[in-house]
N, C-alpha and C positions, 0 to 999 in steps of 0.2 A: 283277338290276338293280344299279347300283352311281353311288351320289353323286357327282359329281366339284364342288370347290369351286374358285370362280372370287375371284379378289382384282384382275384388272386388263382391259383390253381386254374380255377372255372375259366378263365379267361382262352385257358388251348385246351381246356380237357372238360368239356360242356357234353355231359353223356346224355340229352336230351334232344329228340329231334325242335330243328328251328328251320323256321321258313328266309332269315333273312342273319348276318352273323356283318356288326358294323363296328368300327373303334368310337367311343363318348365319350364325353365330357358330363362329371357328376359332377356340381358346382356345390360349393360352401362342404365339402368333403375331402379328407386327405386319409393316405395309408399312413398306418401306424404299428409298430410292434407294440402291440398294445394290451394282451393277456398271455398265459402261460399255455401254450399247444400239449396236451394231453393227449393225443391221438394220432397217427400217424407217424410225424417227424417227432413227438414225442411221447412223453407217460408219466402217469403221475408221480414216480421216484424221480426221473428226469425229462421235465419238461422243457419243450424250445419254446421259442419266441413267437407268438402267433402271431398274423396279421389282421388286423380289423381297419373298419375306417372310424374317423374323428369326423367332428365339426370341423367346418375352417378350411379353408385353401380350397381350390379346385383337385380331381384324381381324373386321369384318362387310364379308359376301361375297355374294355369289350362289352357292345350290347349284344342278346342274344334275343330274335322274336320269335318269340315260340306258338304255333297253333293256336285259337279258342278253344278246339276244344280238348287241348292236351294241359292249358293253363294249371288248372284246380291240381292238377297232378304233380304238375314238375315244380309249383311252388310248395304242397303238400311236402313234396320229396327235399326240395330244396331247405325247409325249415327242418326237416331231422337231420339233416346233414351237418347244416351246424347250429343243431341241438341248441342247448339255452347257452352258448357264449354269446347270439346275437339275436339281433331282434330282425325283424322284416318291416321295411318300410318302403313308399311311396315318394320317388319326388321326378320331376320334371332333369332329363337329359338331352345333351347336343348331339345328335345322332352324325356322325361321320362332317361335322362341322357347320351343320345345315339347319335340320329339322330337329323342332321341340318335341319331344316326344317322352310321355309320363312310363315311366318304367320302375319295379320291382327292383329291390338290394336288401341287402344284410346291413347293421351296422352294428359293431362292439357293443354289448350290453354294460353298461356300467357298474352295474349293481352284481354281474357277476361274480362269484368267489376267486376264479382266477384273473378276473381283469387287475391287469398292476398299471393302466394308464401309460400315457406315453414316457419311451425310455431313453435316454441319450442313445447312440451306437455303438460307445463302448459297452455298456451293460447287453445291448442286445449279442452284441458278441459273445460277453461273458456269459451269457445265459445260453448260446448256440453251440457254444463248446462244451458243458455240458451238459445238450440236452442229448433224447436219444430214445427214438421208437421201433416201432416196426418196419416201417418206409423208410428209415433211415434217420440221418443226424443231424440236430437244427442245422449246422454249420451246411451240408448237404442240401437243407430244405431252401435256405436264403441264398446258395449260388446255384438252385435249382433256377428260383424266383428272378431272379439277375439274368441267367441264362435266355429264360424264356422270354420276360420282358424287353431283353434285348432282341429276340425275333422277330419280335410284334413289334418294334419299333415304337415300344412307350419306356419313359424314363423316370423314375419316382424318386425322390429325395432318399425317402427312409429306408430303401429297398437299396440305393446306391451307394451311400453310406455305410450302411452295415458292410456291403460286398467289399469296397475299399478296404476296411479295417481287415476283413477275414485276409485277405491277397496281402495285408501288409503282414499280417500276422505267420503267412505262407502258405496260407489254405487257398485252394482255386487254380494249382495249378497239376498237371499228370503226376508228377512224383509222388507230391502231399497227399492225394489219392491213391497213389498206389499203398503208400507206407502207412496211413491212417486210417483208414476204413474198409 
């Protein structure tokens, strides 16, 4: 069996079966708008702001354990999913506040062509207003992100701060959606 830790999307939409689904702690890790989203919420004319994690800080996540003998597959699936923006690594997580437990993540590849490194949250704004994919619009993707984490009852700097700006800006609320997207 093997943890796989989730910090975005994957966190409530985990299309893989798992024997056990707990909130963790990935330590010396934090979320970051940290490369350009070409897929999805964006495209390479207009991309949004992706999310990756950094070095540094702690991030509470969702772990997911998923079967033996379904491992080789859903991390197989997991690494085309987010293709070469990220890499795959190993490190030790605090499962539901208790147990150490060595689990699977993605983390921002550096060397990638669209990695722009971490960005203030007014540039991630600026960057969310005009991005714009298939699934919808950065600005859409980050008060997706705000939404959901606010279910799950996890809070993230970078993900809270952008949302701020977007709602000061007058995104985030029924009207803005009706008249904008």
């Amino acid at each position: 069996m093997a943890w796989i830790f989730t910090y975005d999307q994957l966190m409530w939409d985990f299309p893989y079966s798992f024997q056990a689904r707990q909130k963790a702690l990935l330590e010396e890790h934090h979320r970051a708008f940290n490369h350009f989203l070409t897929e999805r919420y964006g495209s390479p004319e207009a991309p949004s702001p992706g999310l990756g994690l950094e070095t540094a800080g702690d991030c509470t996540g969702i772990a997911y354990l998923v079967p033996e003998e379904e491992e080789d597959e859903v991390l197989d699936s997991l690494t085309r999913r987010h293709g070469d923006h990220y890499l795959l690594r190993e490190s030790t997580i605090i499962v539901n506040g208790q147990s150490a437990e060595e689990a699977y993540f993605f983390i921002s590849d550096r060397n990638h062509p669209d990695y722009i490194g971490k960005i203030v949250p007014q540039e991630v704004v600026k960057i969310a207003q005009n991005g714009k994919g298939p699934m919808g619009s950065g600005v859409e993707f980050i008060l997706l992100l705000s939404e959901k984490m606010t279910e799950l009852g996890i809070m993230d700097l970078a993900v809270d701060a952008a949302t701020s700006l977007l709602k000061w800006h007058g995104f985030g609320n029924q009207q803005t959606h009706r008249t904008h997207f």
